[in-house]
Predicted model as a PDB file, atoms N, CA, C, CB and O in Angstrom, pLDDT in the B-factor column:
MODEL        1                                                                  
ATOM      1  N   UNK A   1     -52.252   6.473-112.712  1.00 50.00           N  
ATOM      2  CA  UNK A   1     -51.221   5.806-113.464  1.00 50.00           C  
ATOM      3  C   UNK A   1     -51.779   4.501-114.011  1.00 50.00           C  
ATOM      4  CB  UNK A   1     -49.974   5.560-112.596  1.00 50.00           C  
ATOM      5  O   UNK A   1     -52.334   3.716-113.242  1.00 50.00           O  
ATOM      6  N   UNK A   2     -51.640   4.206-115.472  1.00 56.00           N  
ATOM      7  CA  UNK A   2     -52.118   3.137-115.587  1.00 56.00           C  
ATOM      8  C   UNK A   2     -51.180   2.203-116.058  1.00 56.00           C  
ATOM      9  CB  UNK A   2     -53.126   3.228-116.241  1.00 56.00           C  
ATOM     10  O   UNK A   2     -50.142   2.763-116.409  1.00 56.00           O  
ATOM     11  N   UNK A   3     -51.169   0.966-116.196  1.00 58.00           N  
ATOM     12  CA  UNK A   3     -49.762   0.324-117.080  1.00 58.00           C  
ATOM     13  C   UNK A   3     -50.702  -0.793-118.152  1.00 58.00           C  
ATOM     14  CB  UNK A   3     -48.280  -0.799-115.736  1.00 58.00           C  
ATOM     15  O   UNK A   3     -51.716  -1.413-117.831  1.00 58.00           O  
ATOM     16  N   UNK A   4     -50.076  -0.803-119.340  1.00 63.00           N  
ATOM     17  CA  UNK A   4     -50.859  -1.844-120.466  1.00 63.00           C  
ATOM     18  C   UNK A   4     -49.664  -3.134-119.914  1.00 63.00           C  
ATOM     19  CB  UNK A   4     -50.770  -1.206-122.717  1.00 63.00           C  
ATOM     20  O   UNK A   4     -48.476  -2.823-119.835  1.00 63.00           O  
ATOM     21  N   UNK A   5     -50.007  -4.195-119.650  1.00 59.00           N  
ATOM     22  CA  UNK A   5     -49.234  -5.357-120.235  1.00 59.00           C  
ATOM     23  C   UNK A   5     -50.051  -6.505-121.220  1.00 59.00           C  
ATOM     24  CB  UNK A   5     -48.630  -6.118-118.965  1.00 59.00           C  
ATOM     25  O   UNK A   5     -51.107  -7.132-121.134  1.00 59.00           O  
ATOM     26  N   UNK A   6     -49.174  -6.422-121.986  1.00 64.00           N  
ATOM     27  CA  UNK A   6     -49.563  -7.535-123.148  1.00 64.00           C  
ATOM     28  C   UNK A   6     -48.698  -9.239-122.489  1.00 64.00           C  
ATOM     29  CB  UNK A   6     -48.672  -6.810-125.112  1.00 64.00           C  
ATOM     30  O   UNK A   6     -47.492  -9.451-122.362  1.00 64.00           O  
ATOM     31  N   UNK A   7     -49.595  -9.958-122.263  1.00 58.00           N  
ATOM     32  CA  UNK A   7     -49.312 -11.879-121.627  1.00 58.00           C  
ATOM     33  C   UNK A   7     -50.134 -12.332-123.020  1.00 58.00           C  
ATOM     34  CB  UNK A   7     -50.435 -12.650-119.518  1.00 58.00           C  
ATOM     35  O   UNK A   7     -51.261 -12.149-123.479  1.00 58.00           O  
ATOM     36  N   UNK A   8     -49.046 -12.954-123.378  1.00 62.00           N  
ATOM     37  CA  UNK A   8     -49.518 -14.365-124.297  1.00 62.00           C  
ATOM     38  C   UNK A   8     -49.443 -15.861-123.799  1.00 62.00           C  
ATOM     39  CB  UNK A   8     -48.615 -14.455-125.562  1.00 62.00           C  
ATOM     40  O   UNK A   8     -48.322 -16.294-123.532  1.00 62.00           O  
ATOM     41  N   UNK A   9     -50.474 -16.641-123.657  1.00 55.00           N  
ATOM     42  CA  UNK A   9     -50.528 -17.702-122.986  1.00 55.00           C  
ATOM     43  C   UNK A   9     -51.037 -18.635-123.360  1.00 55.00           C  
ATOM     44  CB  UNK A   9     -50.880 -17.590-122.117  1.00 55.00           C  
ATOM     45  O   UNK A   9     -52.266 -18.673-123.427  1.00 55.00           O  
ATOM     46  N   UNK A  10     -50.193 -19.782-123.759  1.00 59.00           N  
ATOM     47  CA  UNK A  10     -50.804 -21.007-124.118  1.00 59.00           C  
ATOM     48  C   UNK A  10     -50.501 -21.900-123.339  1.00 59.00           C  
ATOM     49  CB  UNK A  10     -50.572 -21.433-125.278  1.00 59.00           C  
ATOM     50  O   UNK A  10     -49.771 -21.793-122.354  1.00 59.00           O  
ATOM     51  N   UNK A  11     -51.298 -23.293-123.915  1.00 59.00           N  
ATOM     52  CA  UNK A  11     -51.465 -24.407-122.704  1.00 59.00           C  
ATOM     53  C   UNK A  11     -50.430 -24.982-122.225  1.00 59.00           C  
ATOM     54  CB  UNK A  11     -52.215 -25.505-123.003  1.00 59.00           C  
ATOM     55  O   UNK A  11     -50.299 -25.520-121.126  1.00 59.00           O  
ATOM     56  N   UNK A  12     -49.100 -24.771-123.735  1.00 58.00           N  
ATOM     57  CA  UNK A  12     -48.053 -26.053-123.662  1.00 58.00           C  
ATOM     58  C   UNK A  12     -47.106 -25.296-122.874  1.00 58.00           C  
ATOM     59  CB  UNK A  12     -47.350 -26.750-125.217  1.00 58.00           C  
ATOM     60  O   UNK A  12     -46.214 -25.919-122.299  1.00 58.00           O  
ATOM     61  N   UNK A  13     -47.197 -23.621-122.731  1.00 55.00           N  
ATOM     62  CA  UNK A  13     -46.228 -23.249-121.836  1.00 55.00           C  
ATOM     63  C   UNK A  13     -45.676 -23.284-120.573  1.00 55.00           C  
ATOM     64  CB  UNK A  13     -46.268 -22.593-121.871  1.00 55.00           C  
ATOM     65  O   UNK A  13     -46.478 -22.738-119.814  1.00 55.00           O  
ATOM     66  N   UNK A  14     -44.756 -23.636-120.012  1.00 57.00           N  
ATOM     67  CA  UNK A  14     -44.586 -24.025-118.563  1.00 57.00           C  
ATOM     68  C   UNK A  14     -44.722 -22.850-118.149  1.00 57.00           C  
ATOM     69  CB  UNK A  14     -43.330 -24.724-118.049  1.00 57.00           C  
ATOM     70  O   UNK A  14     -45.743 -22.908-117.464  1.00 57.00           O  
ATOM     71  N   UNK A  15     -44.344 -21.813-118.125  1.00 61.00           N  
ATOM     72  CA  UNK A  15     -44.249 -20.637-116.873  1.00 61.00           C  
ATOM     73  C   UNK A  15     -45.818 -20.048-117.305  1.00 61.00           C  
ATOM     74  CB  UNK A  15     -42.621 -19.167-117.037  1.00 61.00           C  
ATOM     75  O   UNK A  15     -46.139 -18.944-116.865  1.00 61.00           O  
ATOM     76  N   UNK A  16     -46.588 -20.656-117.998  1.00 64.00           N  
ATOM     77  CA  UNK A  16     -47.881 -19.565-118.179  1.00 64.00           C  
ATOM     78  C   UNK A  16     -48.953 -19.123-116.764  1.00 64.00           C  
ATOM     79  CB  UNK A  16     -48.983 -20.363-119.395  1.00 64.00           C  
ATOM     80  O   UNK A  16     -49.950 -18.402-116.812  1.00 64.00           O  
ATOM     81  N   UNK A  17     -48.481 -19.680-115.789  1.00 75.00           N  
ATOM     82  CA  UNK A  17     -49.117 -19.520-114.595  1.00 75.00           C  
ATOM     83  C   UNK A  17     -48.333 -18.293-114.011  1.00 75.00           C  
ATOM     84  CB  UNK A  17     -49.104 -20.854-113.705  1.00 75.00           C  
ATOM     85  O   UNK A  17     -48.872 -17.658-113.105  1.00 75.00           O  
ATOM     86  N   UNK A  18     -46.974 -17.878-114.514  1.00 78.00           N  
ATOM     87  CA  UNK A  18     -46.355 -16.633-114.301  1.00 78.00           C  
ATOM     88  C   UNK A  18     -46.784 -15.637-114.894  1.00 78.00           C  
ATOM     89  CB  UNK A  18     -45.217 -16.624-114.529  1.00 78.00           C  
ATOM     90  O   UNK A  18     -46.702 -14.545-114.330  1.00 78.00           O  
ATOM     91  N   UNK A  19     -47.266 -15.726-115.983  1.00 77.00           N  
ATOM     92  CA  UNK A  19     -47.802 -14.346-116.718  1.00 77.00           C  
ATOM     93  C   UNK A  19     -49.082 -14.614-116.487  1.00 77.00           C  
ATOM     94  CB  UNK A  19     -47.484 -14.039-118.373  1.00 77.00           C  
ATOM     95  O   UNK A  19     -49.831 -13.859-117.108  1.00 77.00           O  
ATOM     96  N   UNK A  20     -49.544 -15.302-115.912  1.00 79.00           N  
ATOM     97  CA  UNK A  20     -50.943 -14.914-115.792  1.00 79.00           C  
ATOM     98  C   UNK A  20     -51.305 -14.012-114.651  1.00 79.00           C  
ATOM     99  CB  UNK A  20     -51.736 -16.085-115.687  1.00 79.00           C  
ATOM    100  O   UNK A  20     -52.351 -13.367-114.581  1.00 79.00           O  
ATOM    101  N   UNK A  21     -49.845 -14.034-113.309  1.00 80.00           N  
ATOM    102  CA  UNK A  21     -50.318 -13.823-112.638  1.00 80.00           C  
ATOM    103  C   UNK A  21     -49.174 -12.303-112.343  1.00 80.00           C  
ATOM    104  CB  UNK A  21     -50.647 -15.053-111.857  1.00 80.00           C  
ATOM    105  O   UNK A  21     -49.154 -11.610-111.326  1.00 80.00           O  
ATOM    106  N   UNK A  22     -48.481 -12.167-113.355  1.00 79.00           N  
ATOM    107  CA  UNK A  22     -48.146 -11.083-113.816  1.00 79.00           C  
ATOM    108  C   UNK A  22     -49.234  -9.760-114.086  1.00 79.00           C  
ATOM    109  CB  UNK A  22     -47.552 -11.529-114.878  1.00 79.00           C  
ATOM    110  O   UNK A  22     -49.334  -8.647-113.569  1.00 79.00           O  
ATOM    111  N   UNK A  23     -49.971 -10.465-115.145  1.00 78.00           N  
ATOM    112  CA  UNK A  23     -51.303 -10.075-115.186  1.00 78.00           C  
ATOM    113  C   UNK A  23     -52.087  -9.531-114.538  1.00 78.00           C  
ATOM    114  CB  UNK A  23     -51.797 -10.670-115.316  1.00 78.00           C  
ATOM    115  O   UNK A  23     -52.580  -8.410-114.662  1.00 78.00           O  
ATOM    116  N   UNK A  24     -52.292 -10.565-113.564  1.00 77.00           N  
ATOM    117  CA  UNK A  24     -53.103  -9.457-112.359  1.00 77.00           C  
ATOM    118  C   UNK A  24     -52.290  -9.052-111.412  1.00 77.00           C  
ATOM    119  CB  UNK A  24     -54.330 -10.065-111.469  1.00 77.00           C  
ATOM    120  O   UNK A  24     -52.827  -8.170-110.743  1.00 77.00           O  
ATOM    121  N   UNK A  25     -51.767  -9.180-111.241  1.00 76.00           N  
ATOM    122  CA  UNK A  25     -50.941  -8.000-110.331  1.00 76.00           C  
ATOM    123  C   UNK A  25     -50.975  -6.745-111.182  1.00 76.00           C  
ATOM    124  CB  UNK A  25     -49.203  -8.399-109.983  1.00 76.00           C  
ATOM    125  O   UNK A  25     -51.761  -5.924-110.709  1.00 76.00           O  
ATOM    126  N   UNK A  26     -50.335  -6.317-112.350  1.00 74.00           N  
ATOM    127  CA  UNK A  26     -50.932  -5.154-112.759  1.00 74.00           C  
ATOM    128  C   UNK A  26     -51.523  -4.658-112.992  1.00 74.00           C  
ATOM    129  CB  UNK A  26     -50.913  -4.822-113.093  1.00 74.00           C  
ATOM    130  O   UNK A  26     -51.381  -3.465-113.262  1.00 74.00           O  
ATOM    131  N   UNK A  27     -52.868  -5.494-113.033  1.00 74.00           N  
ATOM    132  CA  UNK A  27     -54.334  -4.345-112.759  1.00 74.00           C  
ATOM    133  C   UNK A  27     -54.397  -4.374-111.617  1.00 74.00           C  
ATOM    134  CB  UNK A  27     -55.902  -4.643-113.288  1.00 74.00           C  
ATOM    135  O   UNK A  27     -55.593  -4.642-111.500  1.00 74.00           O  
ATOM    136  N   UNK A  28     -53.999  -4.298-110.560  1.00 73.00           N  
ATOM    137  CA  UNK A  28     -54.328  -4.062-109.205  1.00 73.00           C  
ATOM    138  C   UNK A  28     -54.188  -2.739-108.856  1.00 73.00           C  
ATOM    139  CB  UNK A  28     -53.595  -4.822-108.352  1.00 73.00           C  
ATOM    140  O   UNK A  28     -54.708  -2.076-107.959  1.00 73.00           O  
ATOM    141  N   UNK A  29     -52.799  -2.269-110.364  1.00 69.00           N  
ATOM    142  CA  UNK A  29     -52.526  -0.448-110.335  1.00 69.00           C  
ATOM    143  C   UNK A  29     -51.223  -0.648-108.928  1.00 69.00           C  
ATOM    144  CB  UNK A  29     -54.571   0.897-109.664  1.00 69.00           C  
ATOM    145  O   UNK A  29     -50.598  -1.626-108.518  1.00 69.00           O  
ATOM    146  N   UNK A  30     -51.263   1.066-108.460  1.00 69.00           N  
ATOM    147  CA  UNK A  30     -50.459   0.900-107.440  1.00 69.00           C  
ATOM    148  C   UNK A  30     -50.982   1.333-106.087  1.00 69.00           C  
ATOM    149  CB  UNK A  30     -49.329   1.516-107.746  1.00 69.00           C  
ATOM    150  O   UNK A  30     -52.133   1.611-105.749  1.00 69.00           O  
ATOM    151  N   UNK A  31     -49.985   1.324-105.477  1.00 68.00           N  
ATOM    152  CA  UNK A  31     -50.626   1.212-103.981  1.00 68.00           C  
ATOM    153  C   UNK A  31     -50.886   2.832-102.830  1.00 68.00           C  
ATOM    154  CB  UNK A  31     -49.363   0.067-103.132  1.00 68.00           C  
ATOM    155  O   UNK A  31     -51.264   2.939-101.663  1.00 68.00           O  
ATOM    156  N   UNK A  32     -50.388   4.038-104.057  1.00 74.00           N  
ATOM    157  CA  UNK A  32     -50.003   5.128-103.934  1.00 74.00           C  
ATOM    158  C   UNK A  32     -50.507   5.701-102.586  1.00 74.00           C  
ATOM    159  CB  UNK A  32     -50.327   5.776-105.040  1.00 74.00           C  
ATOM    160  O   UNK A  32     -49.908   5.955-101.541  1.00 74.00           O  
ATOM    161  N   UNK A  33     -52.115   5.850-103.041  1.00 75.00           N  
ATOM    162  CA  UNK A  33     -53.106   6.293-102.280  1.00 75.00           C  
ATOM    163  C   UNK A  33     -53.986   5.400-101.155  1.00 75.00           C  
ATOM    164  CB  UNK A  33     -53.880   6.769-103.200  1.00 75.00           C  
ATOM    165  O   UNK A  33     -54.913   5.675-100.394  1.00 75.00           O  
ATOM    166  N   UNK A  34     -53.380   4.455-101.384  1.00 78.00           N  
ATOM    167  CA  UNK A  34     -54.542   2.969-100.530  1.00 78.00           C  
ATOM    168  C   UNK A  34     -53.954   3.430 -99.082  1.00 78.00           C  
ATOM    169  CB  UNK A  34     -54.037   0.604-101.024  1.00 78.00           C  
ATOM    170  O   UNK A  34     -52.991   4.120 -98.746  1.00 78.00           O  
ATOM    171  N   UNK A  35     -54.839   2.824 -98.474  1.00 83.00           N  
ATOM    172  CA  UNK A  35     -54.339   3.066 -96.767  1.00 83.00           C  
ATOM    173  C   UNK A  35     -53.682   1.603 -96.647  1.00 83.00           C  
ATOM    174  CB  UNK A  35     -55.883   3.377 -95.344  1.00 83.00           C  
ATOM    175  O   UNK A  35     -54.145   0.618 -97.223  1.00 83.00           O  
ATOM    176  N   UNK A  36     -52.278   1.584 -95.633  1.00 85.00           N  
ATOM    177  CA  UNK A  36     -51.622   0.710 -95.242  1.00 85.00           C  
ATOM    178  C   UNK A  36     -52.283  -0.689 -95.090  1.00 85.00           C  
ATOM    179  CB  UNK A  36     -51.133   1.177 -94.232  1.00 85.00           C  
ATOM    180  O   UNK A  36     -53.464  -0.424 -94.868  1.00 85.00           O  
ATOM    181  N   UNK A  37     -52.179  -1.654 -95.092  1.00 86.00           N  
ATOM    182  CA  UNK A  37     -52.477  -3.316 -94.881  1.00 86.00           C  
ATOM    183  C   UNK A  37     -53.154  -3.347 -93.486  1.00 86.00           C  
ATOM    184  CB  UNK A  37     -50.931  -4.403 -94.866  1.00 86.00           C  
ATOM    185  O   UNK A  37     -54.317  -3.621 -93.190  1.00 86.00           O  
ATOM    186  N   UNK A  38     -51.977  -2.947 -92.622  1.00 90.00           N  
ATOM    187  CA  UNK A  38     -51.458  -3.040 -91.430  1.00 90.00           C  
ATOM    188  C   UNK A  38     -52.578  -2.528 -90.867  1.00 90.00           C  
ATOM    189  CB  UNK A  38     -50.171  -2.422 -91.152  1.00 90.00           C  
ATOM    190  O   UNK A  38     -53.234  -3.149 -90.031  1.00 90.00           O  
ATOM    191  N   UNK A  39     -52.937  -1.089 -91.388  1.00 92.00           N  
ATOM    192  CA  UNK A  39     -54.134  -0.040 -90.509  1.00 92.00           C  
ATOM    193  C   UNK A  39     -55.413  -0.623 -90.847  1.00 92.00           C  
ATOM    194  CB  UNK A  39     -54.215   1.763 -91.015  1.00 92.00           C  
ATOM    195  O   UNK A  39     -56.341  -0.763 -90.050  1.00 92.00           O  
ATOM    196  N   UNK A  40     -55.421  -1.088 -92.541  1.00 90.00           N  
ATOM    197  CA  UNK A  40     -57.190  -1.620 -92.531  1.00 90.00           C  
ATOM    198  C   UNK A  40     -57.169  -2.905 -91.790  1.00 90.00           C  
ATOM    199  CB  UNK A  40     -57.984  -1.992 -94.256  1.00 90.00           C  
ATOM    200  O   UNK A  40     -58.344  -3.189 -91.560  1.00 90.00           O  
ATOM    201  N   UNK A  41     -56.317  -3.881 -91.273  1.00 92.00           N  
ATOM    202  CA  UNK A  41     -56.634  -4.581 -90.789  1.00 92.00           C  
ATOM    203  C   UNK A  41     -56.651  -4.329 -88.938  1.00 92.00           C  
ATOM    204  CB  UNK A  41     -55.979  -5.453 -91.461  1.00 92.00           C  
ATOM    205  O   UNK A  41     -57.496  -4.920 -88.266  1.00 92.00           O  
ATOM    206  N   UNK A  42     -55.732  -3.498 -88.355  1.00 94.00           N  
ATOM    207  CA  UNK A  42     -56.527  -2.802 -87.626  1.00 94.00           C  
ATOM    208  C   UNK A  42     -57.778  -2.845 -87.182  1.00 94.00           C  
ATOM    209  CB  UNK A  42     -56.500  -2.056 -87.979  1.00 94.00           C  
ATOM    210  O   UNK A  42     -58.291  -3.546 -86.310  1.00 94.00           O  
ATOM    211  N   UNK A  43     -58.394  -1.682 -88.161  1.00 94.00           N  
ATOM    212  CA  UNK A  43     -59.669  -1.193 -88.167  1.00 94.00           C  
ATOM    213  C   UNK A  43     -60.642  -2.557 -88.488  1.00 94.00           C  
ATOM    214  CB  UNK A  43     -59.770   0.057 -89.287  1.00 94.00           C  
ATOM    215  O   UNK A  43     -61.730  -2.480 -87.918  1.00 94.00           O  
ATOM    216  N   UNK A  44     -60.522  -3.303 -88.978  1.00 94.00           N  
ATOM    217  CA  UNK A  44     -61.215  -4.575 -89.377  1.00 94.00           C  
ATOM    218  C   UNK A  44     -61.516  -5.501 -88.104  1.00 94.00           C  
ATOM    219  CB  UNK A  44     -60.286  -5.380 -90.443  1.00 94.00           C  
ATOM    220  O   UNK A  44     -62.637  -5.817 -87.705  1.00 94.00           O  
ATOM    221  N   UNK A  45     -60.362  -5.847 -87.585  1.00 93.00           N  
ATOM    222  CA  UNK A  45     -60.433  -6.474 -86.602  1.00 93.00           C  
ATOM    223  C   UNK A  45     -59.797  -6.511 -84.859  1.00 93.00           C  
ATOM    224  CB  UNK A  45     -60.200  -7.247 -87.220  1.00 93.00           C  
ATOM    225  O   UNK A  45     -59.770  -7.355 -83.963  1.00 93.00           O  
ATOM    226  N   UNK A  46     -59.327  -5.048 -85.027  1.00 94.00           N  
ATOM    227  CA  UNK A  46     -58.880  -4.674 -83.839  1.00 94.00           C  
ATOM    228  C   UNK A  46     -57.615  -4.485 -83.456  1.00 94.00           C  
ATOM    229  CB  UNK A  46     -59.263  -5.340 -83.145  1.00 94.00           C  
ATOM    230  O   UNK A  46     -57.117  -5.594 -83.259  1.00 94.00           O  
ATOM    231  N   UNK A  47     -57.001  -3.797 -83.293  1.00 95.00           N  
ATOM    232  CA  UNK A  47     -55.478  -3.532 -83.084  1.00 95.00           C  
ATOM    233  C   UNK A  47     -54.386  -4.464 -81.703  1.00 95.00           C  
ATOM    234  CB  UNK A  47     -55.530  -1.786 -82.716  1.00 95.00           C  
ATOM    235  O   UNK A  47     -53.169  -4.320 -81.587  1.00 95.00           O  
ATOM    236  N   UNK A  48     -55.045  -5.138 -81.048  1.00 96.00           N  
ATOM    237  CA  UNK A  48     -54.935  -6.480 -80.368  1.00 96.00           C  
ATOM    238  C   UNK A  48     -54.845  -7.857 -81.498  1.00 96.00           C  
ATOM    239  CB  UNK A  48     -56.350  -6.605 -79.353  1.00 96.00           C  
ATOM    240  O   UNK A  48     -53.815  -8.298 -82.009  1.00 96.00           O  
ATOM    241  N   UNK A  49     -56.056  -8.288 -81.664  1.00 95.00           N  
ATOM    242  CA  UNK A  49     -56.086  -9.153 -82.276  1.00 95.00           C  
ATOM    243  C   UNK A  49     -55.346  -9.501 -83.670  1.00 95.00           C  
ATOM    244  CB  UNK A  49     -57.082  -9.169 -82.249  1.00 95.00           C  
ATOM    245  O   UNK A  49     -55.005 -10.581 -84.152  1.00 95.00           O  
ATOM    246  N   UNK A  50     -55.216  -8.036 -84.181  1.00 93.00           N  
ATOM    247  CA  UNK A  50     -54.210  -7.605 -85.307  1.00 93.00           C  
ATOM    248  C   UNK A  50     -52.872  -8.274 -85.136  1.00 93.00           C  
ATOM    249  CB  UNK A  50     -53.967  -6.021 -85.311  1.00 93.00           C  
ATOM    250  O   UNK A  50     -52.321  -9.208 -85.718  1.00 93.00           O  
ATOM    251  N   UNK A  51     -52.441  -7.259 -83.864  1.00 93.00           N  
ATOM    252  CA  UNK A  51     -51.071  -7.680 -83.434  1.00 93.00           C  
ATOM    253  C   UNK A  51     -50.611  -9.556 -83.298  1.00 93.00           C  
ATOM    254  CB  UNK A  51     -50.976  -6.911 -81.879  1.00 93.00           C  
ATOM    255  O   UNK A  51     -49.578 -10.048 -83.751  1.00 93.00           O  
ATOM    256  N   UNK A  52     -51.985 -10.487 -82.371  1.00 92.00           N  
ATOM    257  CA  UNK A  52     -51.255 -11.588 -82.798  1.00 92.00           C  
ATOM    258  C   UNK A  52     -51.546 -12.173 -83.809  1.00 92.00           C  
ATOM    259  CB  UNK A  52     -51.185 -12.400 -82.059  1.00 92.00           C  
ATOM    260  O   UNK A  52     -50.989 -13.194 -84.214  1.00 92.00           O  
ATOM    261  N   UNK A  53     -52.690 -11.446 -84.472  1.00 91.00           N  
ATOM    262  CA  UNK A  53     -52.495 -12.829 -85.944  1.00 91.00           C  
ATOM    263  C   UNK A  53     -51.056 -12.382 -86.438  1.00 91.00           C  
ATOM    264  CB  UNK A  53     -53.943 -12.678 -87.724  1.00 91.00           C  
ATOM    265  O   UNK A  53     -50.243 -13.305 -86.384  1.00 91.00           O  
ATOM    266  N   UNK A  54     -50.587 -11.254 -86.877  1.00 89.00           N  
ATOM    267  CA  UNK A  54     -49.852 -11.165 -87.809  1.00 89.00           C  
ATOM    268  C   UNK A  54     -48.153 -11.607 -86.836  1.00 89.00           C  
ATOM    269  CB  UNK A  54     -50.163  -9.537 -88.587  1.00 89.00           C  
ATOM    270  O   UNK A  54     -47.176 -12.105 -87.395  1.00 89.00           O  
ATOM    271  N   UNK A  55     -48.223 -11.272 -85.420  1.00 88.00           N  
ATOM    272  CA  UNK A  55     -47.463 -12.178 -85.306  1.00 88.00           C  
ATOM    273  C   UNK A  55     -46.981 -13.866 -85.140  1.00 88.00           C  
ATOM    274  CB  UNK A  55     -47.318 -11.740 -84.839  1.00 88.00           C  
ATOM    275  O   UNK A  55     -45.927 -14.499 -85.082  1.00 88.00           O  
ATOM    276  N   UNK A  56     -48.320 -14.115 -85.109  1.00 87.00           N  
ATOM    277  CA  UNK A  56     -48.129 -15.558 -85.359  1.00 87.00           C  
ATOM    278  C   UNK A  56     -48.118 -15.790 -86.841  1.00 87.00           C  
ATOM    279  CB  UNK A  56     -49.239 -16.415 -84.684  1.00 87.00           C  
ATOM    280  O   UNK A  56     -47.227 -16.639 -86.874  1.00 87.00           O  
ATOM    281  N   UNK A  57     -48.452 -15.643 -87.985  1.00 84.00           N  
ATOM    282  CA  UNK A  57     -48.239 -15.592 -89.306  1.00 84.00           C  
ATOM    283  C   UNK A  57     -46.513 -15.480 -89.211  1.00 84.00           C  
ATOM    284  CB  UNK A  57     -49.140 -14.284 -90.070  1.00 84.00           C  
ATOM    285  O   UNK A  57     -45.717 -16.407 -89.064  1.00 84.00           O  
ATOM    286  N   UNK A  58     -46.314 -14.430 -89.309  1.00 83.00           N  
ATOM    287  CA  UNK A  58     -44.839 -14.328 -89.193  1.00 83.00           C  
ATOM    288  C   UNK A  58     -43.733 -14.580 -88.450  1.00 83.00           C  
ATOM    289  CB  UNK A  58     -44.660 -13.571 -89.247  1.00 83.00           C  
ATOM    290  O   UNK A  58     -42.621 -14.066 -88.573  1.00 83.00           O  
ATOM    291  N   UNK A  59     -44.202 -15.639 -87.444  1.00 71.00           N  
ATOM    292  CA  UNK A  59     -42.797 -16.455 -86.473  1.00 71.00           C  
ATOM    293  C   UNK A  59     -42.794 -17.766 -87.181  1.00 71.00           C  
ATOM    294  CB  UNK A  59     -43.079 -16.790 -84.468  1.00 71.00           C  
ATOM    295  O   UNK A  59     -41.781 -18.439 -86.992  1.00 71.00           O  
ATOM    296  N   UNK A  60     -43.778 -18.309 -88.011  1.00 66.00           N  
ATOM    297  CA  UNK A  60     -43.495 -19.408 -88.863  1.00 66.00           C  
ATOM    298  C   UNK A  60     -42.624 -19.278 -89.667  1.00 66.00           C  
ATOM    299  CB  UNK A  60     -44.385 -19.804 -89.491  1.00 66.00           C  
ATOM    300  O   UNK A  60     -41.871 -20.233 -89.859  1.00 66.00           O  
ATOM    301  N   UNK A  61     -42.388 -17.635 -90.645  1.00 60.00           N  
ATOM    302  CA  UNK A  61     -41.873 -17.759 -92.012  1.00 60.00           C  
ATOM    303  C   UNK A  61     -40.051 -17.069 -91.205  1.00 60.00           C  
ATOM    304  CB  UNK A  61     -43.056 -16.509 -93.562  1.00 60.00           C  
ATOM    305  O   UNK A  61     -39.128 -16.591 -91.865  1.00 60.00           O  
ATOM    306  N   UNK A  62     -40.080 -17.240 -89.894  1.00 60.00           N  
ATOM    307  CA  UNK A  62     -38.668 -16.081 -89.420  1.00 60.00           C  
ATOM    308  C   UNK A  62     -37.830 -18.219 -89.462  1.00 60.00           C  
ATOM    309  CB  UNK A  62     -38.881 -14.532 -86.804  1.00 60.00           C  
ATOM    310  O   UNK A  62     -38.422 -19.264 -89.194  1.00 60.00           O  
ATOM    311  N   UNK A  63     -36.990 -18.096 -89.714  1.00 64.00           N  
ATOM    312  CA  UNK A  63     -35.681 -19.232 -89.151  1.00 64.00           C  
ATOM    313  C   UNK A  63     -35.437 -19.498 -87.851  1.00 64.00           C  
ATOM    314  CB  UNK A  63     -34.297 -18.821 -89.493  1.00 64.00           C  
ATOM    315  O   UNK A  63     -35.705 -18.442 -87.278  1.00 64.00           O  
ATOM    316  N   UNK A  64     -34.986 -20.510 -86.823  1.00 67.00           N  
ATOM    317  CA  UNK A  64     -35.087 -21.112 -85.795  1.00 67.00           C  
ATOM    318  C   UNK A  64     -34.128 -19.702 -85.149  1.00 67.00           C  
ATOM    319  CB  UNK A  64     -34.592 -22.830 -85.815  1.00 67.00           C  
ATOM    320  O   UNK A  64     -33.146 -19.445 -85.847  1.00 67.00           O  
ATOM    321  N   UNK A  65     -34.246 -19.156 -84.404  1.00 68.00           N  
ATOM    322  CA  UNK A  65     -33.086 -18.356 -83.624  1.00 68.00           C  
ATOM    323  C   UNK A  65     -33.073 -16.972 -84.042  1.00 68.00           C  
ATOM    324  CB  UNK A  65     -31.611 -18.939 -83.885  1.00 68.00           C  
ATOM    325  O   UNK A  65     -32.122 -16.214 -83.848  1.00 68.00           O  
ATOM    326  N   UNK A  66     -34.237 -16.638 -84.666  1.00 66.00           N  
ATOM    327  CA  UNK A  66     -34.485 -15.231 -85.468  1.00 66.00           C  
ATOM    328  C   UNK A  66     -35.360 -14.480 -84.496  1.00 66.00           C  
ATOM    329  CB  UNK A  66     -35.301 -15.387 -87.058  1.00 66.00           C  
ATOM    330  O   UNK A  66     -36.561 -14.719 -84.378  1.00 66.00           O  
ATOM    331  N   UNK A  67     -34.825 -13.724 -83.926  1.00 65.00           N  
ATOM    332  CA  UNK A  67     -35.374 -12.876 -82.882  1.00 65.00           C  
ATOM    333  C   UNK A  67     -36.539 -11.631 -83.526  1.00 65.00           C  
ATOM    334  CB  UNK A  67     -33.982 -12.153 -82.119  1.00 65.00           C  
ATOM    335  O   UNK A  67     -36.112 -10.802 -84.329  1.00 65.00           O  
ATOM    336  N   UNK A  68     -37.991 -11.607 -83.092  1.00 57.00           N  
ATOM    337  CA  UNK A  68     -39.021 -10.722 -83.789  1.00 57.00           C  
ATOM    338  C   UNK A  68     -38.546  -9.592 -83.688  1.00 57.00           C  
ATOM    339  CB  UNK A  68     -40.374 -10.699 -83.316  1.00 57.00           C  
ATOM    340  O   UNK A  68     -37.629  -9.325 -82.911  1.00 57.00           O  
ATOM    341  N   UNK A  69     -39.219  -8.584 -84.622  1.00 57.00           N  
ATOM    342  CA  UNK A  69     -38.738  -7.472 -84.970  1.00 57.00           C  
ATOM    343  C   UNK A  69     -39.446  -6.363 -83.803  1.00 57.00           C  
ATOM    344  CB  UNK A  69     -39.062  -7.257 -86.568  1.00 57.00           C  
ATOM    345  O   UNK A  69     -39.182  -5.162 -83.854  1.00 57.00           O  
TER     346      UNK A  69                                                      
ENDMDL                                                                          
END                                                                             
């Protein structure tokens, strides 16, 4: 699947840091066939160590009294 987007971008525009990054996000394509986040990082660095980075990453972004998932 491919997608064309056309971004026009000049200097004086305020949001041009939005289409730029519009931009690349759609050549990145989609995520159809990729293996999960979750599993290559896993395999990268261990399914322990996995577990607390990403839960410490994510008890910062939860609200005071937000019980982990």
């Amino acid at each position: 699947m491919t997608i064309d987007v056309d971004v026009t971008l000049t200097p004086r525009e305020p949001k041009a840091g939005t289409g730029l990054l519009l931009r690349h996000c759609m050549s990145l394509g989609t995520a159809e066939h990729r293996v999960p986040a979750r599993t290559r990082l896993d395999e990268a660095i261990g399914a322990e160590l996995a577990h607390r980075l990403v839960t410490s990453l994510t008890a910062r972004s939860r609200p005071p009294g937000v019980a982990p998932r």
